[in-house]
Each structure stands twice: as structure tokens, then as C-alpha cells.
C-alpha atoms as an extended CHARMM CRD file, in Angstrom:
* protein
*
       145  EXT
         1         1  UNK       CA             19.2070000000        7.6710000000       10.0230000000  PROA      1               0.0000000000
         2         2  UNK       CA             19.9490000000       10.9020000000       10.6580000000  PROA      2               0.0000000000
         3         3  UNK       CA             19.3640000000       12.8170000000       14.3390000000  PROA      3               0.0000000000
         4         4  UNK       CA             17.5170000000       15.3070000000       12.5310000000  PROA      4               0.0000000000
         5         5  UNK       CA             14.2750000000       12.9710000000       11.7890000000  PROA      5               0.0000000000
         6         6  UNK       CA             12.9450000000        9.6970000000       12.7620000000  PROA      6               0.0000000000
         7         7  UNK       CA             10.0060000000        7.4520000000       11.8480000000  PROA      7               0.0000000000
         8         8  UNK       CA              6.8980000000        8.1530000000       13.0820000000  PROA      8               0.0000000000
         9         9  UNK       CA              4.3970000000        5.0130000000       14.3120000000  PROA      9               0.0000000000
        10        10  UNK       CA              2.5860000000        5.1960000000       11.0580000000  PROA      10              0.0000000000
        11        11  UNK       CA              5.7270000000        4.4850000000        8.8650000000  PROA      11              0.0000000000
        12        12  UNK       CA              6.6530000000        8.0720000000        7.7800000000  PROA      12              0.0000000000
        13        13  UNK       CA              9.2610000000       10.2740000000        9.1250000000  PROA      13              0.0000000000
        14        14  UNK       CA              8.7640000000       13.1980000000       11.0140000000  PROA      14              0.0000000000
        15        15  UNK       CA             11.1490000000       15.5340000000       12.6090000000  PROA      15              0.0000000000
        16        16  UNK       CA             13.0960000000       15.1840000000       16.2470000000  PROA      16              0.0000000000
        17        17  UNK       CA             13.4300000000       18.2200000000       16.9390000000  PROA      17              0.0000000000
        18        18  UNK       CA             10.5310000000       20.1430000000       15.2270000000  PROA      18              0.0000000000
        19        19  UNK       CA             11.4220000000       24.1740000000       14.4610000000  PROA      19              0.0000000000
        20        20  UNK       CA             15.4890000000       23.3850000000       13.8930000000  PROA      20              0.0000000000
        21        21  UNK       CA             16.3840000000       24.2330000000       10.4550000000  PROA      21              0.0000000000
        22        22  UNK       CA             17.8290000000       21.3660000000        8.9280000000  PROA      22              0.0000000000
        23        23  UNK       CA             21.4520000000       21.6610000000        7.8080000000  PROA      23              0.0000000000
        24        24  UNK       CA             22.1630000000       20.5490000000        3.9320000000  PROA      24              0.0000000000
        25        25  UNK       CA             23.9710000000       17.2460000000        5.1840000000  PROA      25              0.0000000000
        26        26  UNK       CA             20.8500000000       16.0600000000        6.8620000000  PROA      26              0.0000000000
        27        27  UNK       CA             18.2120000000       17.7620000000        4.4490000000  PROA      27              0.0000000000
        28        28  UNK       CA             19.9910000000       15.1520000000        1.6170000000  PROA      28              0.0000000000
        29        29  UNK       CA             20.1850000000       12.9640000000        4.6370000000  PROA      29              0.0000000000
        30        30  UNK       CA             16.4620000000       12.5310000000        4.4360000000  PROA      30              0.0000000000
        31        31  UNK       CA             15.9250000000       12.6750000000        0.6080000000  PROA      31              0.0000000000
        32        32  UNK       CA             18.2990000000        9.5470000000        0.3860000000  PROA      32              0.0000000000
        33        33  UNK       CA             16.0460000000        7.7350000000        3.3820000000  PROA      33              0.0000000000
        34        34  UNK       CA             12.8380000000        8.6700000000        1.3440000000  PROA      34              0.0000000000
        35        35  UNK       CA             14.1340000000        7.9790000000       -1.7810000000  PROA      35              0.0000000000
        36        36  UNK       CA             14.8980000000        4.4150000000       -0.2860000000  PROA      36              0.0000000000
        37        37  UNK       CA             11.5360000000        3.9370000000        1.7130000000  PROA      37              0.0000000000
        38        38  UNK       CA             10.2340000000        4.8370000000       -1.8040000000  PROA      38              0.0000000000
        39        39  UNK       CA             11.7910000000        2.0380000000       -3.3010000000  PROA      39              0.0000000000
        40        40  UNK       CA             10.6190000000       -0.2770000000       -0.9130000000  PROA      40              0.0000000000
        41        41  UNK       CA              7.3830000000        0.7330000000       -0.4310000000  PROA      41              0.0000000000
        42        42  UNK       CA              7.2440000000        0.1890000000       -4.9810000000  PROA      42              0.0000000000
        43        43  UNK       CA              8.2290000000       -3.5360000000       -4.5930000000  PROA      43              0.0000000000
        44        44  UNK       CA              5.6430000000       -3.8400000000       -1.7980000000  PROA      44              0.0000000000
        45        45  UNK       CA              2.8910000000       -2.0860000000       -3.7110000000  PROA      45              0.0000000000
        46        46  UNK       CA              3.8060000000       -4.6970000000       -6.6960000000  PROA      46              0.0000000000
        47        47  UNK       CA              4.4270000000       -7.4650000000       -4.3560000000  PROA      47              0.0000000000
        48        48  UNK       CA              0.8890000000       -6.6140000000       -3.4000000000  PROA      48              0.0000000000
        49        49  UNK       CA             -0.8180000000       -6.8990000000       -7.3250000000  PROA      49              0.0000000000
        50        50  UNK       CA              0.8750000000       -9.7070000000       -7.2940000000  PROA      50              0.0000000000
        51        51  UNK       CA             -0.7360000000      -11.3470000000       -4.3420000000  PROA      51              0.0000000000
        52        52  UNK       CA             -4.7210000000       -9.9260000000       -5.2070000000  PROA      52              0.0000000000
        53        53  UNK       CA             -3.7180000000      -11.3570000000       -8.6850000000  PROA      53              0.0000000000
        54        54  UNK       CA             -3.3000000000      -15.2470000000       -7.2060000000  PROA      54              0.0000000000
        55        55  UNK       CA             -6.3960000000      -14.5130000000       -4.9100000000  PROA      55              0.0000000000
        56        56  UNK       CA             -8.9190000000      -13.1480000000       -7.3170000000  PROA      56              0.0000000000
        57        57  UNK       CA             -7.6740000000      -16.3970000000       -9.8320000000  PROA      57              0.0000000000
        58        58  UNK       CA             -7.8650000000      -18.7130000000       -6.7120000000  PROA      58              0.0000000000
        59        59  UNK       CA            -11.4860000000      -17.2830000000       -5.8070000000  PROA      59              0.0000000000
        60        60  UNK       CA            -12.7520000000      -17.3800000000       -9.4670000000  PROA      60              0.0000000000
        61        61  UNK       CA            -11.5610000000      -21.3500000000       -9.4920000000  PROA      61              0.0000000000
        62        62  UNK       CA            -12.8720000000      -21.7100000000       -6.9420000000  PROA      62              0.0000000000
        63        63  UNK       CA            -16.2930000000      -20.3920000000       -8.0410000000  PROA      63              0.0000000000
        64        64  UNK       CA            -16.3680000000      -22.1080000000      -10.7890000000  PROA      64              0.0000000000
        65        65  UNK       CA            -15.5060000000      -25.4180000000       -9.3210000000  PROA      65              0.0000000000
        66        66  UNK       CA            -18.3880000000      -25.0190000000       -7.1960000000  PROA      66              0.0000000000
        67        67  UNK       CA            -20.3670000000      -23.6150000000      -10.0800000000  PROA      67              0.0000000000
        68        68  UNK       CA            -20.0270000000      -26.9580000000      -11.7420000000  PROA      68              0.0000000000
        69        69  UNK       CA            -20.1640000000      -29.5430000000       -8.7850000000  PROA      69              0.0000000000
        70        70  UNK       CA            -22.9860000000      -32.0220000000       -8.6680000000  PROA      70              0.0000000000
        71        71  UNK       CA            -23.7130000000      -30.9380000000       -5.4740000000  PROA      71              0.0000000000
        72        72  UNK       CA            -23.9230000000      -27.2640000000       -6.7850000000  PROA      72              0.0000000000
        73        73  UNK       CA            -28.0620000000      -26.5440000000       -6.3820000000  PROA      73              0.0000000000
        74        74  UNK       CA            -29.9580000000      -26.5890000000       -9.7660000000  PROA      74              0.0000000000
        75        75  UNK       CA            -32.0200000000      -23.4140000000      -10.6720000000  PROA      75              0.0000000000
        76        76  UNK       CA            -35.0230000000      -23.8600000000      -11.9110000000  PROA      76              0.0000000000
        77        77  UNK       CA            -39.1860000000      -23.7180000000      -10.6760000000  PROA      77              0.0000000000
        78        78  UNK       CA            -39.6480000000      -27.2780000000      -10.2440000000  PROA      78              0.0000000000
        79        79  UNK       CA            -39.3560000000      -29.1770000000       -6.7750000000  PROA      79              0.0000000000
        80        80  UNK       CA            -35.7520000000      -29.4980000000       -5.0580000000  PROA      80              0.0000000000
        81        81  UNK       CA            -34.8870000000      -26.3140000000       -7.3870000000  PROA      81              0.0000000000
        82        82  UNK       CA            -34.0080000000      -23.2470000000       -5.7430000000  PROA      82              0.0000000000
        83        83  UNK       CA            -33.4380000000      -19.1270000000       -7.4560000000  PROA      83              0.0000000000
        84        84  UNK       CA            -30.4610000000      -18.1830000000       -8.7710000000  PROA      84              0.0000000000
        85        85  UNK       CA            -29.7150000000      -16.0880000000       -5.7440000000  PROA      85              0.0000000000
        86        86  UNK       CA            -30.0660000000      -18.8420000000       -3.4770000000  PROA      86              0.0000000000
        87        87  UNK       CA            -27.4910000000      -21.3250000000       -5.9880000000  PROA      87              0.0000000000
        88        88  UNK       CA            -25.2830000000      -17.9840000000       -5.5590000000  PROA      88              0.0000000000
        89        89  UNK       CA            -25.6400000000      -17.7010000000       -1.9950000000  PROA      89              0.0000000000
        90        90  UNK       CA            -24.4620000000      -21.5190000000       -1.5850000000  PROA      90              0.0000000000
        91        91  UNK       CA            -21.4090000000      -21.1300000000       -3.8880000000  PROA      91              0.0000000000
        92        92  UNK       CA            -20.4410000000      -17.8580000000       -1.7850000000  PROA      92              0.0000000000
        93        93  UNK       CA            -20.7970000000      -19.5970000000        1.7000000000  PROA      93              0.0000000000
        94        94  UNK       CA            -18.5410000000      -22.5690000000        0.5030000000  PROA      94              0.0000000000
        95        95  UNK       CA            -16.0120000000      -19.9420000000       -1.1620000000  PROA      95              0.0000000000
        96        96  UNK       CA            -15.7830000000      -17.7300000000        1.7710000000  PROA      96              0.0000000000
        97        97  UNK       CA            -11.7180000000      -18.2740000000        2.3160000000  PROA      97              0.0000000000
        98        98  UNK       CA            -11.1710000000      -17.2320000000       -0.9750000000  PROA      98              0.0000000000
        99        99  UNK       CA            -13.3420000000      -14.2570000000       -0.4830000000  PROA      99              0.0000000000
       100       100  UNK       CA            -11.7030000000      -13.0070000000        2.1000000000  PROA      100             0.0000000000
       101       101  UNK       CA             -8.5020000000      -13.5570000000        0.8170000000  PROA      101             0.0000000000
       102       102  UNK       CA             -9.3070000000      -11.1370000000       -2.2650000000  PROA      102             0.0000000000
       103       103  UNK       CA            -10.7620000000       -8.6830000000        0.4270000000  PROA      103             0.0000000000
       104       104  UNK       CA             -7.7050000000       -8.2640000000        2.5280000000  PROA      104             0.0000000000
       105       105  UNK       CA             -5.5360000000       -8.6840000000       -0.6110000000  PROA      105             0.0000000000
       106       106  UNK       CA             -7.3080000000       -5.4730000000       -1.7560000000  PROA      106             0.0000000000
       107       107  UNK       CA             -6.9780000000       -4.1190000000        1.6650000000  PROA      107             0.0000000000
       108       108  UNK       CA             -3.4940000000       -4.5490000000        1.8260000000  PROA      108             0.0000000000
       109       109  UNK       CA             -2.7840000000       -3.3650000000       -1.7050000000  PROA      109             0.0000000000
       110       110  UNK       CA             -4.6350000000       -0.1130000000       -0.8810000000  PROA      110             0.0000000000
       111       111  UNK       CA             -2.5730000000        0.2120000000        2.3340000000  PROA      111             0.0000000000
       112       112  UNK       CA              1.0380000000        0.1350000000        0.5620000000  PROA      112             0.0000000000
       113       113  UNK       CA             -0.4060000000        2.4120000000       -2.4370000000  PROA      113             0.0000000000
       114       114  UNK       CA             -1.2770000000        4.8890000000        0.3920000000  PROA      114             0.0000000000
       115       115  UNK       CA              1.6600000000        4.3200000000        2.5880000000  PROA      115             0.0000000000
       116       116  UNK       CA              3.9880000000        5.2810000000       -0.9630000000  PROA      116             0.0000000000
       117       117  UNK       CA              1.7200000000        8.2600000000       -1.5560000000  PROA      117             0.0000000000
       118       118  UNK       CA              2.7490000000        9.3780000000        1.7510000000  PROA      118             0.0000000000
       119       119  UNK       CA              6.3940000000        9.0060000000        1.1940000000  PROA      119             0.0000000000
       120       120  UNK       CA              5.9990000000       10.9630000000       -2.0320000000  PROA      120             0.0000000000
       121       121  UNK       CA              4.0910000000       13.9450000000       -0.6110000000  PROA      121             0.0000000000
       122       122  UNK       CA              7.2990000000       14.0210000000        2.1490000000  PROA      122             0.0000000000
       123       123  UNK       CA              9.5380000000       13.4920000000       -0.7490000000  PROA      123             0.0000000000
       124       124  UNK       CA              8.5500000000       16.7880000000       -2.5820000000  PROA      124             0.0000000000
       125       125  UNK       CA              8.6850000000       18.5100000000        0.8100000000  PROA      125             0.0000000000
       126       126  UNK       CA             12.0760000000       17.2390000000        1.6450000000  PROA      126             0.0000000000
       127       127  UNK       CA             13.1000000000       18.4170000000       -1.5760000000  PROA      127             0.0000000000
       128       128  UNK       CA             11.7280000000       21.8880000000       -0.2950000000  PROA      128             0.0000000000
       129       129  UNK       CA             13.6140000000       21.8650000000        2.9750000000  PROA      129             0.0000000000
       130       130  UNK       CA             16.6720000000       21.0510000000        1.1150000000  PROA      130             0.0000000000
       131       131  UNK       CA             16.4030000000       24.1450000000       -1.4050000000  PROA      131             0.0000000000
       132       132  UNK       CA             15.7330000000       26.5310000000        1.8040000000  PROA      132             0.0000000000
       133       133  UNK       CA             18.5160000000       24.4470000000        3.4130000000  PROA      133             0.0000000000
       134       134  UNK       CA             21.2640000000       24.9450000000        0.0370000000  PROA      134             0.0000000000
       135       135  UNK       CA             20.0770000000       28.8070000000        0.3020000000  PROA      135             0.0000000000
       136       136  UNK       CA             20.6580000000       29.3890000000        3.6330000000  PROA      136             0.0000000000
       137       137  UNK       CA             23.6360000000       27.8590000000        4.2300000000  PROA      137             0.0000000000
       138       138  UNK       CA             24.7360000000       29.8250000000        1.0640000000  PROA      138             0.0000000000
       139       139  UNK       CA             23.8320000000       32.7670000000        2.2970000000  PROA      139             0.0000000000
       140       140  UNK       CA             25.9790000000       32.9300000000        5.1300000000  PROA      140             0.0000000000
       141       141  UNK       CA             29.1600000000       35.3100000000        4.8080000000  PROA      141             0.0000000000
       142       142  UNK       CA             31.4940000000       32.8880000000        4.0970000000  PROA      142             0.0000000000
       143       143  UNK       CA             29.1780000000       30.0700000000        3.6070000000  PROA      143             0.0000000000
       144       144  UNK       CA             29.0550000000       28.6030000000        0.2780000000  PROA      144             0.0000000000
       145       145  UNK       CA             30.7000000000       25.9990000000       -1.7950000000  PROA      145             0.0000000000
């Protein structure tokens, strides 16, 4: 990594010495970390589908399971019957685990889709600093390729 940035606590990179120009060596410096991070942060975001894919099957077999045990209450008016709500209510209390493994599946798929927004949004501003860095260091007499 270059001196120029470093990661921040949230994942992203910020800059180590904020108001310093960056130099074209470390502006491309930081589009080849992002470009990287972006990569990365792709396979987890797909690694991620993957993973609310298996719970949301593992929930709905679940369900259904439970849907069609014996011990599953009947609906219906007559005695030892109970609403459809409360036969609902039963199958989600003994499918709880696989709930919550579709909730934080979806949490954690949300999280990586956010964290690769982020690197995108500093992609297309690194790709900012580096113009401004490619002009200025052009511009000095002498400077230039």
C-alpha cells in the first residue's frame, strides 16, 4: 500500500496525509488497490447469493417438513383444531434457526453490496485524482513524459 492512503476502520481507504496532492505513481497506486478491493469485494458479494441461496432452500425445507409432520397442528373449527395463524405460528417457532439464518444471510449480502458500492464511488474519484495528478505533473516545465 502506498504512504499516500490507508484503510480506514470501515474498510475503505482514505488519505494519510489529507491536502497533499497525490503524485501519478501513487494516484495509479490507489486505482490498482481499488481495482483489487473491487475484485474481492465481487466474489464476496457472490459468495454471499450463494450463501442466502442455501438458507432460503434450507428454511423453505424446513417449512415444509414441518408443514407436513403429524405433529404439525390441523386447521380447522372443530375441537383440538387451531387458525391458520396459530398452525403458522407453530411452524415459525420450530423453524426459527433457519429464519435467522436467511435474515443475517440477507444482512450480510446487503453489507458486501454496500461495502463494493463504496469502493466504486472511491474508484471514480481515484480516477479523478489521477487525471488532476497526469495534468499537473505535466504541466510542470520540464515535467512530462
Amino acid at each position: 500500500m502506498s504512504e499516500a492512503f490507508v484503510r480506514a476502520e470501515s474498510g475503505g481507504f482514505v488519505f494519510a496525509r489529507p491536502g497533499t496532492p497525490l503524485n501519478p505513481a501513487q494516484a495509479d497506486a490507489l486505482l490498482q488497490h481499488l481495482s483489487n478491493e473491487l475484485e474481492d469485494a465481487r466474489v464476496a458479494v457472490e459468495e454471499a447469493r450463494t450463501r442466502l441461496a442455501d438458507c432460503q432452500a434450507a428454511h423453505k425445507k424446513k417449512e415444509n417438513e414441518l408443514f407436513l409432520s403429524r405433529d404439525c397442528p390441523k386447521v380447522g373449527r372443530g375441537l383440538g383444531m387451531v387458525t391458520a395463524a396459530e398452525r403458522d405460528a407453530w411452524v415459525f417457532s420450530k423453524a426459527i434457526a433457519e429464519w435467522e439464518a436467511v435474515h443475517f444471510a440477507e444482512l450480510h449480502l446487503a453489507n458486501a453490496t454496500g461495502y463494493m458500492w463504496k469502493l466504486r464511488d472511491q474508484n471514480s474519484l481515484a480516477q479523478s485524482l489521477n487525471n488532476n495528478a497526469q495534468a499537473a505533473y505535466q504541466s510542470y516545465r520540464g515535467g512530462g513524459r
